[in-house]
C-alpha positions as CSV (number, residue, x, y, z in Angstrom):
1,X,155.1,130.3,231.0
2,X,152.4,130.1,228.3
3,X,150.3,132.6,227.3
4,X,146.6,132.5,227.6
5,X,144.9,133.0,223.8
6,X,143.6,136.3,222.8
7,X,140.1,137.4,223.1
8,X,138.4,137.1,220.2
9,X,137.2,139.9,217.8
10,X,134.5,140.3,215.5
11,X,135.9,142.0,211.9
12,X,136.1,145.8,211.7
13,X,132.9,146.3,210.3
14,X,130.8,144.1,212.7
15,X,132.8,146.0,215.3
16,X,130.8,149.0,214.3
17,X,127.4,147.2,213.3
18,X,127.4,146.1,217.0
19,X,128.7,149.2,218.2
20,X,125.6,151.1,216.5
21,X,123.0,148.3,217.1
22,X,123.6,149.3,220.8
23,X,123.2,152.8,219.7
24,X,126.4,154.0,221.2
25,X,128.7,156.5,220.0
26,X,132.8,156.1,219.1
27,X,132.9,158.8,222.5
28,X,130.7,156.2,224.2
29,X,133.3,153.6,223.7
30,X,136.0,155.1,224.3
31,X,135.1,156.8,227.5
32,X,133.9,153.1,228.8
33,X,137.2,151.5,227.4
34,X,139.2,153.7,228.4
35,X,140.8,155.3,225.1
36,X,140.9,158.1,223.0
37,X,138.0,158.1,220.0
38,X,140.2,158.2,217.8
39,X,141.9,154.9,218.3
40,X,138.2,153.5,218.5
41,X,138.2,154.6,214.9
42,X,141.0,152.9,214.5
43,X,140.0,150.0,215.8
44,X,136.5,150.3,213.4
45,X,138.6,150.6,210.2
46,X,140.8,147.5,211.1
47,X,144.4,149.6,211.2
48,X,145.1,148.3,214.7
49,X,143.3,146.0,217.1
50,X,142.7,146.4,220.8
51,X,145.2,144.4,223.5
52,X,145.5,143.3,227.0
53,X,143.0,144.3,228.6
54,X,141.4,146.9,226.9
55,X,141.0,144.1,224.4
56,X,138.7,142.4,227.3
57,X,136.9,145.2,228.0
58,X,136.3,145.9,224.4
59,X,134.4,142.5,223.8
60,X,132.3,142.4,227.0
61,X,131.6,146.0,225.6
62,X,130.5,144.5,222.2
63,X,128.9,141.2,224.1
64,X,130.7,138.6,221.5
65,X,132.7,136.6,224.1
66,X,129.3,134.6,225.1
67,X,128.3,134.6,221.4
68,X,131.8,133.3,220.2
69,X,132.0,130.8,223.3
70,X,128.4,129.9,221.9
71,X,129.6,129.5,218.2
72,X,132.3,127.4,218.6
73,X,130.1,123.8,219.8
74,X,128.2,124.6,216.8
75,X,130.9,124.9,214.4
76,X,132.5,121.7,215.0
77,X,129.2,120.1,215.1
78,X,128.7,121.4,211.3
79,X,129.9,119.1,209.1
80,X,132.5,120.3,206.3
81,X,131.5,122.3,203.5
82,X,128.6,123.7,205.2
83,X,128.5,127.4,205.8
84,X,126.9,129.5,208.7
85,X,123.8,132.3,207.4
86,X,122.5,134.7,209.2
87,X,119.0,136.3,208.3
88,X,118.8,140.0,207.2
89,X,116.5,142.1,209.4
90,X,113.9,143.9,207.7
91,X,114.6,147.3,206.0
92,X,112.0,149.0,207.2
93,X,112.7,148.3,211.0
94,X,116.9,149.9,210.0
95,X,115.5,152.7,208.4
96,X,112.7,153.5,211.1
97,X,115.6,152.9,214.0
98,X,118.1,155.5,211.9
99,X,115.5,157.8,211.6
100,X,114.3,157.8,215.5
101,X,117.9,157.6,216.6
102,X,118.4,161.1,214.5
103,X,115.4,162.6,216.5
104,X,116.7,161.6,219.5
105,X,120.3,163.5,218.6
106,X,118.6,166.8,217.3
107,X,118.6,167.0,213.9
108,X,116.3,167.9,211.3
109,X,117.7,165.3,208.6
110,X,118.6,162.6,210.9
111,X,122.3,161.9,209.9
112,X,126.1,162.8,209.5
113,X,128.0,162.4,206.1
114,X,131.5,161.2,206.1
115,X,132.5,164.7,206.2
116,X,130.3,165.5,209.1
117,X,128.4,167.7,207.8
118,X,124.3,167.3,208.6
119,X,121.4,167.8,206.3
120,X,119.2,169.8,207.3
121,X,115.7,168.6,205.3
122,X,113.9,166.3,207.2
123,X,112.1,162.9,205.4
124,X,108.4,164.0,204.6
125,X,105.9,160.4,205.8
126,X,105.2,160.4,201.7
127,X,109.0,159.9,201.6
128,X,108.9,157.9,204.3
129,X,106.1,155.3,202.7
130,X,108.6,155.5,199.5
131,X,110.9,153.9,201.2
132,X,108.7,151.6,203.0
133,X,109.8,148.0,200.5
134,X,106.8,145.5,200.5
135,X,109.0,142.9,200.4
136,X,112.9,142.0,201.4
137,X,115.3,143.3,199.1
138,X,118.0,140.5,200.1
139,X,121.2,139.4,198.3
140,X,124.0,137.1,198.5
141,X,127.0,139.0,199.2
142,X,129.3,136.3,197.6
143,X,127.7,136.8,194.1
144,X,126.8,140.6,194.5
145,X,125.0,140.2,191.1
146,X,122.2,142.6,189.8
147,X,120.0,139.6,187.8
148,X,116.7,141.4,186.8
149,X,113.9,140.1,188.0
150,X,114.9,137.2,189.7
151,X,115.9,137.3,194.1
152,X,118.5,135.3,195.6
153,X,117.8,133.8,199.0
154,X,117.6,135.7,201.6
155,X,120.7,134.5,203.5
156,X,124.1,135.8,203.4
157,X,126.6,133.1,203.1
158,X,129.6,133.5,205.0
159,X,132.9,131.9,204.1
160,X,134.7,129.8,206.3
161,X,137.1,131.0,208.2
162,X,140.7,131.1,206.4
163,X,139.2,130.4,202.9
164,X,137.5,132.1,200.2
165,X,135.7,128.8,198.8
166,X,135.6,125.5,199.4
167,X,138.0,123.7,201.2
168,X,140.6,121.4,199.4
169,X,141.4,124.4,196.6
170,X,144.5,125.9,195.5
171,X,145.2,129.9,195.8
172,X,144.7,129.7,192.0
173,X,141.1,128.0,192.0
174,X,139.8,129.8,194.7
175,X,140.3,133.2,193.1
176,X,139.2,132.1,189.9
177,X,136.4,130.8,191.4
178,X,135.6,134.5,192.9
179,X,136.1,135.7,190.1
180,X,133.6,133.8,188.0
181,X,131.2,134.6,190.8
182,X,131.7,138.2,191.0
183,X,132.7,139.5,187.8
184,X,129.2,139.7,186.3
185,X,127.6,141.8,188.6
186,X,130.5,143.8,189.3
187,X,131.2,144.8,185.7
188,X,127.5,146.1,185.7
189,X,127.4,147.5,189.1
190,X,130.2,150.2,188.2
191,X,128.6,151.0,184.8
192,X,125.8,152.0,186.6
193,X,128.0,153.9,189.0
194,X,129.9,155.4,186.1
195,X,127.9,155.3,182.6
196,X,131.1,154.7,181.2
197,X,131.9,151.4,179.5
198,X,135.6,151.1,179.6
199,X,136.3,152.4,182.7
200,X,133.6,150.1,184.4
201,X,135.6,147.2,182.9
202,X,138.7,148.1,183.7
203,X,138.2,148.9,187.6
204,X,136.5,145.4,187.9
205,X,140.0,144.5,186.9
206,X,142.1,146.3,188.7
207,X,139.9,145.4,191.5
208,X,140.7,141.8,190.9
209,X,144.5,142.4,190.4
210,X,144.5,144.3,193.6
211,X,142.8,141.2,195.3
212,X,145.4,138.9,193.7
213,X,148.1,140.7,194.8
214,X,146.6,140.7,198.4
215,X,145.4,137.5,198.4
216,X,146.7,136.5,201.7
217,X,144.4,138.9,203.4
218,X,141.4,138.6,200.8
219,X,141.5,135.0,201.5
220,X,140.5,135.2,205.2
221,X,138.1,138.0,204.8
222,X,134.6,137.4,205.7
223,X,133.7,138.7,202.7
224,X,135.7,138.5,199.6
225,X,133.5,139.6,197.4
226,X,132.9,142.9,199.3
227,X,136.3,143.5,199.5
228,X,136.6,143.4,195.3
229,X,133.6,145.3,195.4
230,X,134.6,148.0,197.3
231,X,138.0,148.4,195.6
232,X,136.0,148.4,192.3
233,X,133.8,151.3,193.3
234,X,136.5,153.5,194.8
235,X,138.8,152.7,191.7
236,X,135.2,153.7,189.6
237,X,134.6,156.8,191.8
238,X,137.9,158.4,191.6
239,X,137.7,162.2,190.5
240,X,141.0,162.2,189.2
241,X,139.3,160.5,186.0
242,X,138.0,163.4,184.9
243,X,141.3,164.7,183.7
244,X,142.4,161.6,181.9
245,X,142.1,162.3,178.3
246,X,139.7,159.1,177.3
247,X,137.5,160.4,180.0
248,X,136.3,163.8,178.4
249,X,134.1,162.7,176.1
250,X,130.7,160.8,177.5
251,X,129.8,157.3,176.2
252,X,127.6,155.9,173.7
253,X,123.9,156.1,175.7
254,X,121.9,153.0,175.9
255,X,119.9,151.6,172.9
256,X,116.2,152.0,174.3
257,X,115.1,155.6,175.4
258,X,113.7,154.1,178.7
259,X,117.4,153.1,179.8
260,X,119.0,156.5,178.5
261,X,116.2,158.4,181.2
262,X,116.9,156.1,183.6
263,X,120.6,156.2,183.6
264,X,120.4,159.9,183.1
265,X,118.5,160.5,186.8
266,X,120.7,157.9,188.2
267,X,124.0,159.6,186.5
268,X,122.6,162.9,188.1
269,X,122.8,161.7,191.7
270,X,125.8,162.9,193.4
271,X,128.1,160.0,194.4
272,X,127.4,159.4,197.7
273,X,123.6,158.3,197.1
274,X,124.5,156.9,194.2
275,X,127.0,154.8,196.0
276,X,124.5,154.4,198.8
277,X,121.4,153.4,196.6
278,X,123.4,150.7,194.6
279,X,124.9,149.0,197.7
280,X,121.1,148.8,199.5
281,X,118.4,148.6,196.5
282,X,121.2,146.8,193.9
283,X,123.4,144.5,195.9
284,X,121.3,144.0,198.3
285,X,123.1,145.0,201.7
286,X,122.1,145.6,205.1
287,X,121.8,149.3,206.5
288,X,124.6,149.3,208.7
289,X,127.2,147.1,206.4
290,X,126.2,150.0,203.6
291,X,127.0,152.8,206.1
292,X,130.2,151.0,207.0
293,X,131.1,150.1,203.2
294,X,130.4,153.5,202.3
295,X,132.5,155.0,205.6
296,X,129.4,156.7,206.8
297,X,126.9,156.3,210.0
298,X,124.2,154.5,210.0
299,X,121.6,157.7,209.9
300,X,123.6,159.3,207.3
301,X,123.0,156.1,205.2
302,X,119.7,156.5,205.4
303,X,119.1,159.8,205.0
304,X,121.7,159.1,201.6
305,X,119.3,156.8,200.7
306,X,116.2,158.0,201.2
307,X,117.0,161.7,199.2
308,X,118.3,159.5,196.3
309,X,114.6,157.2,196.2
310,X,113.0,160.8,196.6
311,X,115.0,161.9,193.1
312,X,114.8,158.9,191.0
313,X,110.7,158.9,192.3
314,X,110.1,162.7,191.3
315,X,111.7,162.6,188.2
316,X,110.0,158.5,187.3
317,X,107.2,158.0,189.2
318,X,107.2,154.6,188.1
319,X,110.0,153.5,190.0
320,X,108.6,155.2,193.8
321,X,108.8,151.4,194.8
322,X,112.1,149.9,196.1
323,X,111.1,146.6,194.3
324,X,110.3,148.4,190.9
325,X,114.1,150.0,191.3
326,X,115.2,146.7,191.6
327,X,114.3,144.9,189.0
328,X,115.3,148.6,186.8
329,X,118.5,148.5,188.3
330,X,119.0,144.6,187.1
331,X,117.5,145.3,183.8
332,X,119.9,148.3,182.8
333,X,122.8,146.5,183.9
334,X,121.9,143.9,182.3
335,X,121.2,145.0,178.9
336,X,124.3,146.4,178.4
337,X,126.8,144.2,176.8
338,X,130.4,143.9,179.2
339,X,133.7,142.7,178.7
340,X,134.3,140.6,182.1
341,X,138.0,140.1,183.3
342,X,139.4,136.6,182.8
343,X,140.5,135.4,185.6
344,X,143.9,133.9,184.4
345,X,144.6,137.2,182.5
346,X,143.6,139.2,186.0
347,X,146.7,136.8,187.6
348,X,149.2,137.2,185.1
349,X,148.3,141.0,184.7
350,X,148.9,141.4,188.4
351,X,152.0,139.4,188.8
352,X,153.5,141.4,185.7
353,X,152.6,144.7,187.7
354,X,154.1,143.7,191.1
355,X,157.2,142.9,189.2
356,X,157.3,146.2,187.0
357,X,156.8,147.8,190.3
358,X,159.4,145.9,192.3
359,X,161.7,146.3,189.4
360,X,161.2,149.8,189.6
361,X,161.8,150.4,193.5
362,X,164.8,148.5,193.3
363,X,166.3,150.8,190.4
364,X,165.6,153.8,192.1
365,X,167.0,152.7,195.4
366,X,170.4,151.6,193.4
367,X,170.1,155.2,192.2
368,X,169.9,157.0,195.4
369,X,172.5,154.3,196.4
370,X,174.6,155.3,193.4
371,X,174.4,159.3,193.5
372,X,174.8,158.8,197.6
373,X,178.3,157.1,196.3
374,X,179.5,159.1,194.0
375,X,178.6,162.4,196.2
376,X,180.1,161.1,199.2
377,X,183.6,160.6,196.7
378,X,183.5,164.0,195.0
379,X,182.9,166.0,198.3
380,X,185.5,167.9,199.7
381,X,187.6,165.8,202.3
382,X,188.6,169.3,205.1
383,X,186.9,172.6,205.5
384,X,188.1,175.6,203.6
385,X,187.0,178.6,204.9
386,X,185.9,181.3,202.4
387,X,188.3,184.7,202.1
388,X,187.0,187.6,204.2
389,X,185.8,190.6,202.5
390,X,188.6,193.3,202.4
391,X,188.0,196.4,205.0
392,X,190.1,199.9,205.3
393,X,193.0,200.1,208.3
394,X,193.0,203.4,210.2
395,X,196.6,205.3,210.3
396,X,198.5,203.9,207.1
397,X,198.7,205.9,204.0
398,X,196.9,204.5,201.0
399,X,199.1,203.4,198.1
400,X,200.2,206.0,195.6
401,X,200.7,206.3,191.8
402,X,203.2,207.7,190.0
403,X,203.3,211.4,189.8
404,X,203.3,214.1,187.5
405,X,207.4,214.6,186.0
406,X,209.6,217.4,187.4
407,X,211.8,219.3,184.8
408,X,215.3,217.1,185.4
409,X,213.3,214.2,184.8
410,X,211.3,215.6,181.3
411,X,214.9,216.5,180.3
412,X,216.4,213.1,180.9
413,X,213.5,211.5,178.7
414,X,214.1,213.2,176.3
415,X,217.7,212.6,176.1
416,X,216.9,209.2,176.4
417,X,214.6,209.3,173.3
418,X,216.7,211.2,171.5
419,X,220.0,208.9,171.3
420,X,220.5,205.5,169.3
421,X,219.1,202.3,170.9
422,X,221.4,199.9,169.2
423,X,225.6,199.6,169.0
424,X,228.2,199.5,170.7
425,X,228.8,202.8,171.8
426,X,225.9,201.9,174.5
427,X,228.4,199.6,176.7
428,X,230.7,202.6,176.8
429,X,228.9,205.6,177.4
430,X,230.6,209.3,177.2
431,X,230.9,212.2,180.1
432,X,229.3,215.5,178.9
């Protein structure tokens, strides 16, 4: 009998943007789903997916069954090559909707880190009207690239579905053609995340590599490029750099004395604004895809990135407007001058790693294979049990030594001593 198809499912993270838009909590969900929160989470971060009927309840939950039943006239009415866009809401509306929605739960700050920990200062209106952008601060998400002064449209291309470009390309030009995309901006991006040169360069690349080498599932993502990016950034943000040895001394700082303060106050954000303020006023994201890229809620984004406008404003006035840190963002990145990845060197580089690293798992499983082997020949084929300690027997004398000589005896040794030890006469000895 044949199974009826599958519900369909928005991605893991527009699982949570719609989940938030209708300003409910993972609890929430789970109490009307009927499941633990945890495995909400679960289903948030993409590890498992809902079935059966929980899977049904799930998407009437997240009303996309009428807008997927909706979508799917329209896209085989679009002809090929065309892509669907949807239009970012305005800024000021996400930031004014996380802060009321962190008055509404009690809190000073508005917002819960990753951690879950809450802040308790709460956005002054001054801070507030920083915020406030006077125009959109939009960017493609395929191309994710800080160009000075110059805006990208304000529509986020989405790839089709099972490709990662065009139609008609091979696994090889596709990601090439990602890569030339994304490279540029990316490289800059994590320099301005790190201040360091190198290691902005070579997380791009591993980045890359790691979306080579996964390229079966970067290929259907809805967004490729956000999946490089955010591999790039965790690579970028690792602490455990700080103990590599190339790592302990601090770049070269930028030529003009305008970049070096800039870069200084940025440098001096802690990681999670810094994170926060790149992904919103740099690439250009929406509220809740930041909070979601960033593994945070939607308030605590805000709040993230509100403190880290109030910083950069305090100590350069100049930038207080979002716009200004814009176009400051694109120019620093920009004037700095970055090796970017080739793509065909990214390929080989991550082929050549796979194999080291298959090579290596296979050695050290004929290893354990081998010592297994040769223990199981060595071991001792029956069970010999060890010798009991000794222990005293009540009623039997203890063994005796030799005691002192009586006179008959002292006499016959000296006797003894006193005749010859060799001749005959020994074989026939005389009476006294």
């Amino acid at each position: 009998m044949p199974q009826s198809p599958a519900t369909p499912l928005p991605s893991p993270k527009e699982r949570r943007r719609l989940r938030e838009a209708k300003s409910l909590s993972q609890a929430d969900v789970a109490a009307k789903v009927g499941v633990t929160r945890e495995t909400v989470r679960s289903w948030e971060l993409g590890r498992t997916s809902p079935r059966g009927r929980k899977r049904e309840a799930y998407a009437r939950l997240l009303d996309v069954v009428p807008a997927e039943t909706a979508a799917a006239p329209a896209e085989r009415r679009r002809p090929a090559g065309t892509t669907a866009t949807a239009r970012r809401p305005a800024p000021v509306k996400e930031l004014a909707l996380a802060e009321r929605r962190s008055a509404q739960r009690g809190t000073d700050g508005g917002g819960t880190g990753s951690n879950g920990s809450r802040s308790r200062t709460r956005p002054q209106p001054a801070a507030k009207r920083a915020a406030k952008p006077h125009g959109p601060l939009p960017m493609t998400a395929t191309t994710a690239t800080l160009n000075g002064h110059t805006r990208p449209h304000p529509a986020r291309t989405v790839p089709a579905a099972g490709t990662a470009g065009p139609r008609g390309l091979t696994p090889d030009q596709a990601f090439d053609s990602l890569c030339a995309r994304c490279a540029p901006g990316l490289v800059r991006q994590t320099y301005l995340l790190t201040g360091r040169r190198d290691l902005a360069q070579e997380s791009v690349e591993r980045a890359f590599q790691l979306a080579w080498q996964r390229w079966p599932e970067v290929a259907v993502d809805r967004d490729p490029a956000g999946w490089v990016r955010a591999a790039a950034y965790e690579y970028a943000m690792s602490p455990w750099h700080r103990f590599r040895p190339s790592q302990r001394h601090p770049d070269a700082p930028p030529a003009l004395p305008a970049d070096r303060a800039f870069l200084d106050v940025l440098l001096s954000l802690p990681p999670a604004q810094r994170r926060t303020l790149m992904l919103y006023d740099g690439v250009g994201l929406d509220l809740p895809e930041t909070a979601a890229e960033t593994e945070a809620s939607t308030p605590a984004a805000a709040n993230r990135l509100l403190h880290a406008r109030r910083a950069i404003a305090d100590r350069l006035p100049d930038l207080a407007d979002p716009e200004a840190l814009h176009r400051r963002l694109g120019e620093v990145g920009g004037a700095e001058k970055l090796r970017l990845p080739k793509a065909e060197r990214v390929r080989t580089g991550s082929e050549h790693r796979a194999r080291f690293w298959t090579r290596a798992a296979i050695a050290f499983t004929a290893l354990i294979i081998g010592a297994t082997a040769l223990t199981l020949k060595t071991a001792p084929t029956h069970y010999e049990p060890p010798q009991a300690p000794g222990r005293a027997i009540s009623g039997v004398p203890p063994r005796m030594g030799p005691g002192p000589l009586t006179h008959e005896d002292q006499t016959l040794h000296h006797k003894l001593h006193a005749q010859l030890t060799t001749g005959p006469h020994r074989l026939t000895p005389k009476l006294t």
